[in-house]
matplotlib code that plots the C-alpha trace (Angstrom):
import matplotlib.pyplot as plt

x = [0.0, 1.3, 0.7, 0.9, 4.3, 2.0, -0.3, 3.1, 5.9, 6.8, 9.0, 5.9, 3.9, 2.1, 5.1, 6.5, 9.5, 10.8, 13.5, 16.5, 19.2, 22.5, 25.7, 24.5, 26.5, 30.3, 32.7, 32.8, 29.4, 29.7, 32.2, 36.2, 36.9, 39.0, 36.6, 35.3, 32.2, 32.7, 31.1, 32.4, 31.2, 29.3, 26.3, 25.0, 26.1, 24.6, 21.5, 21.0, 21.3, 18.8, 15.9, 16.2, 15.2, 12.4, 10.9, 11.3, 8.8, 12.1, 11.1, 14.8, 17.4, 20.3, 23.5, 27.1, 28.2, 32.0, 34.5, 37.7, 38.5, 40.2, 43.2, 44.2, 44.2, 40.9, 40.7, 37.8, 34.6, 37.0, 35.2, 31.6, 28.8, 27.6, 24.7, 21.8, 22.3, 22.8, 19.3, 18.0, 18.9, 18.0, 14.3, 13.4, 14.3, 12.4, 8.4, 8.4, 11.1, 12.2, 15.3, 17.8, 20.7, 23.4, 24.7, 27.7, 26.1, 30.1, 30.4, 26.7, 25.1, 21.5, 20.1, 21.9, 20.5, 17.1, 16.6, 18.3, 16.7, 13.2, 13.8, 14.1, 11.1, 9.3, 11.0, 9.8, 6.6, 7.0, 9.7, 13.0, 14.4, 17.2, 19.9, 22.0, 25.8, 27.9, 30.8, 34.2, 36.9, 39.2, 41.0, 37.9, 37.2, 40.1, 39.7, 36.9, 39.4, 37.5, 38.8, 37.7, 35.6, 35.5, 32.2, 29.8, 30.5, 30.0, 26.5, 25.6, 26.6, 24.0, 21.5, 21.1, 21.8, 19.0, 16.8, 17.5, 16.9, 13.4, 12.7, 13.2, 10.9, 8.2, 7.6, 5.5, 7.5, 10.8, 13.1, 16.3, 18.5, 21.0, 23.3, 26.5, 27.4, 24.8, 23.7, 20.3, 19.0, 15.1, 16.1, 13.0, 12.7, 10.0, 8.7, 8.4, 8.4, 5.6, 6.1, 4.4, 5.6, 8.5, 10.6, 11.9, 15.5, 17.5, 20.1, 22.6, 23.6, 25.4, 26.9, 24.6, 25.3, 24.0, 21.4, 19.7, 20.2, 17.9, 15.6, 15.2, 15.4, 15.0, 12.2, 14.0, 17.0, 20.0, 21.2, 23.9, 23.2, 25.0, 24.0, 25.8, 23.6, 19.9, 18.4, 20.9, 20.0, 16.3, 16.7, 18.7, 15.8, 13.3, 15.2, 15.5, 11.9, 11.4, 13.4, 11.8, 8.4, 9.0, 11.6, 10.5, 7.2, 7.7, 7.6, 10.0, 11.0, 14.0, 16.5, 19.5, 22.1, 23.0, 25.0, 24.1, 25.5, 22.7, 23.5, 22.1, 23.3, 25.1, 28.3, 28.4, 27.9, 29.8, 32.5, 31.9, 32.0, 35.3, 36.8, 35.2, 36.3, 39.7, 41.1, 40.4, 39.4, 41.3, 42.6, 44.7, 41.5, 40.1, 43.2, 43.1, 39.3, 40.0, 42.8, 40.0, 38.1, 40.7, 39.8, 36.3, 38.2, 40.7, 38.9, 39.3, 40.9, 43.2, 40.6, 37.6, 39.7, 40.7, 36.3, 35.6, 38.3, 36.7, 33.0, 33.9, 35.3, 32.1, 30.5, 30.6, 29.7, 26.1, 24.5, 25.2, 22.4, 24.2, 23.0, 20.3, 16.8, 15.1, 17.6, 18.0, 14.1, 14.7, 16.8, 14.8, 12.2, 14.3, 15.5, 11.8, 10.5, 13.5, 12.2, 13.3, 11.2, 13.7, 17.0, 18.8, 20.9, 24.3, 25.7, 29.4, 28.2, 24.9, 23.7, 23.9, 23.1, 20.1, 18.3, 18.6, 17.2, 14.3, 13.6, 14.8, 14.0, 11.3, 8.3, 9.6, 9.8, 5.9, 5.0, 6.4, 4.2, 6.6, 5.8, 2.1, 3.1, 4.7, 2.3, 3.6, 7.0, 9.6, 13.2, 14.5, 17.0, 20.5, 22.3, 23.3, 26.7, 29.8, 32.7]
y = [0.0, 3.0, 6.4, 10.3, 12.3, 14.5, 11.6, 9.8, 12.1, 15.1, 16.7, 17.9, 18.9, 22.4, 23.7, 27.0, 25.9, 22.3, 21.4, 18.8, 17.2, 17.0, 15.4, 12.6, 9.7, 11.4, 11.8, 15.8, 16.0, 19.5, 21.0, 20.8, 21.3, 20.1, 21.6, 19.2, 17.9, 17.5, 14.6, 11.2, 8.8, 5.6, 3.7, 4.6, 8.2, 8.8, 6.7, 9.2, 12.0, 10.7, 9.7, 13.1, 14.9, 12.1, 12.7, 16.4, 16.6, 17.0, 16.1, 15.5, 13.0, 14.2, 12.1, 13.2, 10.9, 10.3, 7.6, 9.3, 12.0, 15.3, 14.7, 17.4, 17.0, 16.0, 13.7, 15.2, 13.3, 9.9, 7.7, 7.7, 5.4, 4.4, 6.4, 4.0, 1.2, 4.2, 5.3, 1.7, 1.5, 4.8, 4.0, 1.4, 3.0, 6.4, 7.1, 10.6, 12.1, 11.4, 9.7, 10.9, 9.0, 10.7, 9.1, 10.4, 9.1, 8.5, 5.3, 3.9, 2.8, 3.9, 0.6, -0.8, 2.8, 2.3, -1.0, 0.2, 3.3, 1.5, -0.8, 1.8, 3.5, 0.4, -0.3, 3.2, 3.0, 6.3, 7.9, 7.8, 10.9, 10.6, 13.3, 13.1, 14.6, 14.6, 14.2, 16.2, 15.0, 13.4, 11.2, 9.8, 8.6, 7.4, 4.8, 3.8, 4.0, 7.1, 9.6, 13.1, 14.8, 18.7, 21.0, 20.5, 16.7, 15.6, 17.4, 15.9, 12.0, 13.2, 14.4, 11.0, 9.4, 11.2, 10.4, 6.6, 6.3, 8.4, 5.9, 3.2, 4.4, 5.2, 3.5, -0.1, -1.0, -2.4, 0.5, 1.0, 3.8, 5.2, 8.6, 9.8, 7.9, 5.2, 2.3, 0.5, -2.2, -3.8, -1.8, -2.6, -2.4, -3.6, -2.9, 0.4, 2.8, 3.4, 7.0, 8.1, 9.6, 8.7, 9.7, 13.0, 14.0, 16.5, 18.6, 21.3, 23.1, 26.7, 27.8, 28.3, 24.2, 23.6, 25.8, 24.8, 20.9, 21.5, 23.3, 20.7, 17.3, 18.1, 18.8, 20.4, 22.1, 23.0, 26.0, 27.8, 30.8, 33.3, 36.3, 39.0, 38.4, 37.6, 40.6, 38.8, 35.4, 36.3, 36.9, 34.0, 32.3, 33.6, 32.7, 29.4, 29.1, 31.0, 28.6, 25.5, 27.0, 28.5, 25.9, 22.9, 23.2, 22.2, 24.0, 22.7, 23.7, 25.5, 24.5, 25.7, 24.9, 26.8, 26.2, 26.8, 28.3, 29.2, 30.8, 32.7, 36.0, 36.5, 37.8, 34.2, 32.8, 35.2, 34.0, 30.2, 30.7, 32.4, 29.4, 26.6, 28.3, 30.3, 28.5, 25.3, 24.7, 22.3, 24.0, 21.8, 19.4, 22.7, 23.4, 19.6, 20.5, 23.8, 22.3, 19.9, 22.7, 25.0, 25.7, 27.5, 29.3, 31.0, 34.0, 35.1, 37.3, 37.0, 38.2, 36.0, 33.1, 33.9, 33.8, 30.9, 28.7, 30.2, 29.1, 25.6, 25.0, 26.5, 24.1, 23.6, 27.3, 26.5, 30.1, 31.0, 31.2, 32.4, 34.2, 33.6, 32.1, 35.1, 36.0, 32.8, 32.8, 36.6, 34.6, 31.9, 34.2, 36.4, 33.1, 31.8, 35.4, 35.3, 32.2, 29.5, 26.4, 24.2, 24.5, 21.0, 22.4, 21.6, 21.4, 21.2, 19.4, 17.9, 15.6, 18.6, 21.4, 20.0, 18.9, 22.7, 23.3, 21.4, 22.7, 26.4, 27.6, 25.1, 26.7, 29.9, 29.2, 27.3, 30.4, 32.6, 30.7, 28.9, 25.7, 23.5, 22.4, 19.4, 16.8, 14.3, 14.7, 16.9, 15.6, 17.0, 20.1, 19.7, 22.5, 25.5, 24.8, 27.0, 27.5]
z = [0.0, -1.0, 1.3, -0.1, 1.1, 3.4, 5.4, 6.5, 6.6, 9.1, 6.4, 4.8, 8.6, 8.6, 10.9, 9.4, 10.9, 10.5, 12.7, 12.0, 13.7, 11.5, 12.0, 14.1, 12.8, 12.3, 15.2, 15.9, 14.7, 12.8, 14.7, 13.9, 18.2, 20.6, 23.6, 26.0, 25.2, 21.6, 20.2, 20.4, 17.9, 19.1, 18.8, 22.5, 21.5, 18.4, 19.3, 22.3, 20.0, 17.2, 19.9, 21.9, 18.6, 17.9, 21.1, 21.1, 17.6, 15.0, 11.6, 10.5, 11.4, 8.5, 8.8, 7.4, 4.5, 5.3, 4.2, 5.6, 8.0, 7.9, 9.7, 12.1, 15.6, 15.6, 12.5, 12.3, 11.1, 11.0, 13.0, 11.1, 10.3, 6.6, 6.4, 4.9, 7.4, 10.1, 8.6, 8.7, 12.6, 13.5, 11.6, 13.7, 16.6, 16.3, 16.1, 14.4, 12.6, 9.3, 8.9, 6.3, 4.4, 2.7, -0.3, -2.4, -6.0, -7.4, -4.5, -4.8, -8.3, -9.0, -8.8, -5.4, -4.1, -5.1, -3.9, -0.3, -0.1, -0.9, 2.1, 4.6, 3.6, 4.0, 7.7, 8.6, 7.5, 5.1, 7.4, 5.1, 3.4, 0.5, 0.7, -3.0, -2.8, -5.4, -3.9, -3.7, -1.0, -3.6, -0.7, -0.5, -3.8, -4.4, -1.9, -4.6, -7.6, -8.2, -10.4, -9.4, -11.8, -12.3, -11.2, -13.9, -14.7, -11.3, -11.4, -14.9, -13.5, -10.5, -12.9, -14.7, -11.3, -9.6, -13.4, -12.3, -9.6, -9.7, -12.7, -10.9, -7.9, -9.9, -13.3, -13.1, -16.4, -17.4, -19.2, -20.7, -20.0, -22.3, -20.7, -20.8, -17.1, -17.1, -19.6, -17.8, -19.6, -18.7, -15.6, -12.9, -9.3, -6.8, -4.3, -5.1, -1.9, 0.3, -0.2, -3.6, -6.0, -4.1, -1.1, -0.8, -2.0, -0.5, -2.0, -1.3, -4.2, -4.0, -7.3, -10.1, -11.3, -7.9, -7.3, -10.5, -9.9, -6.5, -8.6, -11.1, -8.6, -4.4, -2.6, 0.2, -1.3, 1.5, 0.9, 3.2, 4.8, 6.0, 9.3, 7.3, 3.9, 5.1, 2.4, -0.4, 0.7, 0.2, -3.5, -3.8, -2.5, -4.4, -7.8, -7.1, -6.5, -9.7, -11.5, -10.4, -10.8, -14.7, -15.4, -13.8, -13.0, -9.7, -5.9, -3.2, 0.4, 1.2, 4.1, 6.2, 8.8, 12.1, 14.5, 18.0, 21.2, 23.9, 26.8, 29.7, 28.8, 25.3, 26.6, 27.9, 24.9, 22.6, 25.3, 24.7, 20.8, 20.7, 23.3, 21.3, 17.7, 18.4, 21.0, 20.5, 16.9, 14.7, 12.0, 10.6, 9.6, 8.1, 6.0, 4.7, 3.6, 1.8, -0.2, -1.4, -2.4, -3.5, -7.1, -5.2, -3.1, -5.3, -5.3, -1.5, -0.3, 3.0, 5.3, 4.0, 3.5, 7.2, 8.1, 6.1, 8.2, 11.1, 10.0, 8.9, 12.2, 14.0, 12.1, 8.8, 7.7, 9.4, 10.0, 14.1, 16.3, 19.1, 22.3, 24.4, 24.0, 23.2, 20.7, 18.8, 18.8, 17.2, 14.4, 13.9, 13.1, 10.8, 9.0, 8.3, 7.3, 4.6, 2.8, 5.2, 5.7, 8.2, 9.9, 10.8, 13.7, 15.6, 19.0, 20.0, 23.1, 21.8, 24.3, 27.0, 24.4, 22.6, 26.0, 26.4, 23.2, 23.9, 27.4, 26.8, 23.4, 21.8, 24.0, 22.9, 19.5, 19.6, 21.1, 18.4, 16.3, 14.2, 15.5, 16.8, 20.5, 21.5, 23.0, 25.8, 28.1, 26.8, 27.7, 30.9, 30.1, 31.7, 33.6, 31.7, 30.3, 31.1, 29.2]

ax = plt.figure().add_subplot(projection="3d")
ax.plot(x, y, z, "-o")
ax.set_aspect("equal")
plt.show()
């Protein structure tokens, strides 16, 4: 029996503002630290994390896909769980949330995918959620035999990927495929997923490439977003809308990332942010990720090369909330009245931090209307954290 996305999964609920968690499943979570607290990847560990944002009413659970970490004194993201069988586990544990894997489409073919992907939307009963990288971290793919490709091939080889696997979700017939990347023949696939059309895909796409693959393919594209451009950000936004709507016909929802330090006062946490990033970030694992990425960061100058080490460490460039309650509430506001439709957030400590989410800032932000109130127990908050 097939169900409709909106009757089964919370990605599509009437909340204005979806919440996620994100970096669940990789060692450091988000955050390139050496600050006590940071997360240590383990079952117990991540399992803790994933069902205090089921029972707290998250509608994401969006994992990091990693083969290899980032060296540094951290190694950050090393020790890391393969994200569909992490999605798989995590699915039959949780009630609510929807449970995300994150697949670079160079390491996984189309059909494998499909057939996986299917299986965990059936063990949820509707729940599962496909995030599609294309993959860039050549150390990575070359423990595939992978040669790396350049910009614009790696989206094309997604592009028929993504065609595939869609294909392969919804057509009742055998087909044959014929692309640059991909020869199918008689290709077929059942079941097909209980989601229909199919599950939802995920994709973060920031260049113009990217931005227009979401447009064409995801239903909740990931887009970063930055505090100093919220009025640019906006129009950005509202093209990409355009062009799905003119180009593709379709509508989709619109996701970020933030990072979060929550504090009693924001002195406190301005104070916590500096420790966490300045004093104890790993740099070294950052330096190892821009010189993966260096042809899109030739441009910089000194200064924003300087800023963009910083934010990776916060946490992967995630937009900071950072202050207290009230004024993260302030930015959550901000973020949905610019076009947002869900954050998936990030602690440094997150078994402490998000229990303070969920007993500090959720009623606020359910009282700011963003959210319907949680029903049943929330999970007990722990003591404000101190630097």
């Amino acid at each position: 029996m097939s169900v409709d996305h909106p009757s089964c999964n919370p990605l599509y609920s009437d909340n204005r503002l979806k919440l996620g968690v994100f970096g669940a499943n990789v060692s450091n979570g988000c955050a390139a630290t050496t600050a006590p607290g940071h997360l240590v990847m383990n079952w117990p560990s991540s399992r803790d994390i994933v069902l205090t944002a089921d029972r707290a009413g998250f509608e994401a659970i969006v994992p990091v896909a990693r083969w290899r970490g980032f060296g540094g004194a951290t190694n950050f993201n090393g020790t890391c769980y393969e994200t569909l069988a992490w999605a798989a586990g995590m699915g039959a544990l949780t009630q609510h949330a929807a449970v995300f894997c994150t697949t670079h489409v160079p390491t996984i073919h189309p059909i494998v995918a499909a057939k996986q992907c299917t299986t965990v939307d059936h063990l949820t009963g509707g729940r599962f959620a496909l995030n599609v990288v294309c993959g860039w971290f050549a150390p990575e793919l070359r423990m595939f035999g992978l040669h790396e490709m350049d910009h614009d091939t790696r989206y094309a080889y997604a592009d028929e990927w993504v065609e595939i696997v869609r294909r392969l979700w919804t057509e009742e017939d055998e087909f044959d495929y014929e692309g640059k990347f991909f020869r199918i023949e008689k290709g077929f696939h059942e079941p097909k997923p209980l989601q229909r059309p199919h599950p939802p895909i995920m994709n973060a796409g920031s260049s113009g490439i990217g931005a227009r693959f979401a447009a064409k393919h995801a239903d909740m594209a990931f887009v970063a977003f930055y505090e100093e451009s919220l009025d640019q950000s906006r129009a950005q936004l509202a093209e990409m809308r355009r062009i799905g709507r003119e180009e593709f016909g379709r509508s989709f929802q619109i996701w970020t990332t933030c990072r979060v330090v929550c504090r009693p006062t924001e002195q406190e946490a301005r104070r916590y942010e500096h420790y966490y990033i300045n004093e104890m970030g790993d740099f070294g694992a950052v330096e190892t990720i821009l010189a993966g990425r260096a042809a899109n960061e030739q441009h910089l100058t000194p200064e924003l090369y300087r800023r963009m080490k910083a934010r990776i460490v916060a946490g992967w460039g995630g937009y900071p909330l950072v202050g207290t309650a009230e004024q993260i509430v302030d930015r959550l506001i901000a973020l949905s009245a610019a076009g947002i439709d869900g954050v998936v957030l990030s602690w440094v400590n997150y078994h402490d931090e998000m229990r303070q989410w969920v007993a500090d800032i959720m009623p606020l932000i359910e009282q700011a209307g963003l959210r319907r109130a949680v029903t049943g127990e929330r999970p007990a908050g722990p003591p404000h954290a101190t630097a």
